[in-house]
N, C-alpha and C positions, 0 to 999 in steps of 0.2 A: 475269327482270327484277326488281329490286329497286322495293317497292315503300312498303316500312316500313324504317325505322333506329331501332332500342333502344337507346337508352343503360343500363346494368347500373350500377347501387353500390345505396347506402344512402340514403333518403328524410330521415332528419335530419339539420337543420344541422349538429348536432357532427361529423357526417362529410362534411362538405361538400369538405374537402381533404384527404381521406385515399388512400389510393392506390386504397387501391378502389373509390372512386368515382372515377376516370378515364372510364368510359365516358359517365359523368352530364356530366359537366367538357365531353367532345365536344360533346354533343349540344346544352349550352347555348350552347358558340361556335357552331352551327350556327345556333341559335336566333337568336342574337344577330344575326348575318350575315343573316339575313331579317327581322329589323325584326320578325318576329311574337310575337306572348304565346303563352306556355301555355294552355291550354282542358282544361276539367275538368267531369264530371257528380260529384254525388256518390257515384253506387252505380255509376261505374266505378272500377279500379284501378290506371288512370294518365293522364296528361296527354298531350297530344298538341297542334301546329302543322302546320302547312302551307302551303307557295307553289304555286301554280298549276302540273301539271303534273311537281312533283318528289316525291318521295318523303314520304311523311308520318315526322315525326318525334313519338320516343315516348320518355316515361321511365314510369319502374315507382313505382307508390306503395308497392309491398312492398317488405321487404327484401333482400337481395344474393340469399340461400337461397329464396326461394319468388318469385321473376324468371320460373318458367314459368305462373304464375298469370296475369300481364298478359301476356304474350306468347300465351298463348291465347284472352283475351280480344278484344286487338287483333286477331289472325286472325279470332277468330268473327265480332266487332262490325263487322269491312269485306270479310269477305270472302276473306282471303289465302291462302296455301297457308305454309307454314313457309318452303320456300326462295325466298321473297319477302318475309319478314322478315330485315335484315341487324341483327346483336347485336355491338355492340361492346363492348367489355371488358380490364380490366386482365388482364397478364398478367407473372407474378412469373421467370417462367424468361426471358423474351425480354429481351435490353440492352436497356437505356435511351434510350429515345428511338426502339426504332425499333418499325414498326408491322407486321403480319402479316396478310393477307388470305386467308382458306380459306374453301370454297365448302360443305365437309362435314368431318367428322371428329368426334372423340371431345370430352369436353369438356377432356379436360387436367387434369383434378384441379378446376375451377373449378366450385365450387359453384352460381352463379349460372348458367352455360351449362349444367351438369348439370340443373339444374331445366328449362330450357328443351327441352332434349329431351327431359328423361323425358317431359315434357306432353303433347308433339310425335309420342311414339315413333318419335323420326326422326335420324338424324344430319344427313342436309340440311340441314343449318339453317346459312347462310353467316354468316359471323364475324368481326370485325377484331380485331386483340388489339393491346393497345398495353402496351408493354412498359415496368415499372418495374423488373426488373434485382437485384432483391433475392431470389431463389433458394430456397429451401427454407428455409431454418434460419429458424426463428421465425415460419414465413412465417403462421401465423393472428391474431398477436398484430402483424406490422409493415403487414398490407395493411391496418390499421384505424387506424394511424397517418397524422397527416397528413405530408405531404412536406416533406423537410428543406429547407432556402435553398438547397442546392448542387444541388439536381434542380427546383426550378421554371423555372429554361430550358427545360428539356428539356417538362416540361408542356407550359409554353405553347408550343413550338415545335410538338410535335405536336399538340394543339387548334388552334392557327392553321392547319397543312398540312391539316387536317380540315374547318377552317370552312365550304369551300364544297361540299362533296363531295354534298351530297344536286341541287347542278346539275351536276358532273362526272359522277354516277350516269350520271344522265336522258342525257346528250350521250353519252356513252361509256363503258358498264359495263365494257369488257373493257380498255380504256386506263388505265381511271382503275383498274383492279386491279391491273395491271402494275406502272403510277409509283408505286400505295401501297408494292408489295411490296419495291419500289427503294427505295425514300427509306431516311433516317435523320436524323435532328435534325441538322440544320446544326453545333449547338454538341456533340452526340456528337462526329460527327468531327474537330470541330477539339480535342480533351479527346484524341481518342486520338493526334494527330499529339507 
């Protein structure tokens, strides 16, 4: 059972639309979607909300690379087991617009999911990737780029299909994995017709 949601990028503003912060983008329309603030101590190392009953949400005060520092915090500080924190995260191989849901596995070359399991020493550690579609070439200098006018559909389309996910968890973890794995941005598929 999923009990935590990470959001994975970069804590400064200047990267507030860059692509690798995609996961941070989720978790604020999550945020948003529950009317709740962010809550913060100062000698922890990230912020966290909550609705009654649904999964606590978390972003990381560190950077992309050192993401398993709060993720093993958040576990210590509540309690969790790793496959009961869900990490969402960009991902540079998947199209655009669509989203990937895995329960375990490697981190895929992604720096910030790599830190999270080294922390962890665990692959369990369940994942959503969301896909920006921009492939290997260049790929350290363009995931810190913010998003060009011709893929902000696509953002917002998958932050929206996200927004409510920390109540589709709670109601239906194995359904609401299924539909994630199904989808794909409305305006992907109409771009490829």
């Amino acid at each position: 059972m999923i009990r935590a949601i990470m959001g994975l990028g970069n804590p400064p503003a200047q990267y507030a639309n860059t692509r690798h912060n995609l996961g941070r983008m989720a978790l604020e329309a999550m945020r948003e979607k529950s009317g709740l603030n962010w809550k913060s101590y100062f000698w922890k190392n990230y912020l966290w909300c909550q609705s009654a009953d649904e999964p606590l949400l978390v972003l990381s005060k560190t950077y992309m690379n050192l993401s398993g520092e709060a993720a093993y915090k958040v576990a210590k500080s509540r309690g969790l087991k790793p496959s009961e924190i869900l990490i969402i995260l960009d991902d540079s191989f998947l199209p655009l617009g669509k989203l990937r849901y895995r329960k375990e596995g490697s981190s895929g070359g992604h720096n910030g999911l790599g830190s999270v399991l080294e922390v962890f020493g665990t692959e369990e550690v369940p994942r959503l990737r969301m896909g920006t579609g921009i492939g290997s070439a260049n790929m350290a200098e363009r995931v810190l780029e913010d998003f060009p006018k011709e893929d902000i559909p696509y953002v917002k389309a998958m932050t929206g299909y996200l927004e409510d996910l920390p109540k589709r968890l709670f109601l239906n973890e194995e359904k609401t994995i299924n539909e994630i794995n199904n989808w794909r941005a409305p305006i992907a598929e109409d771009a490829s017709n």
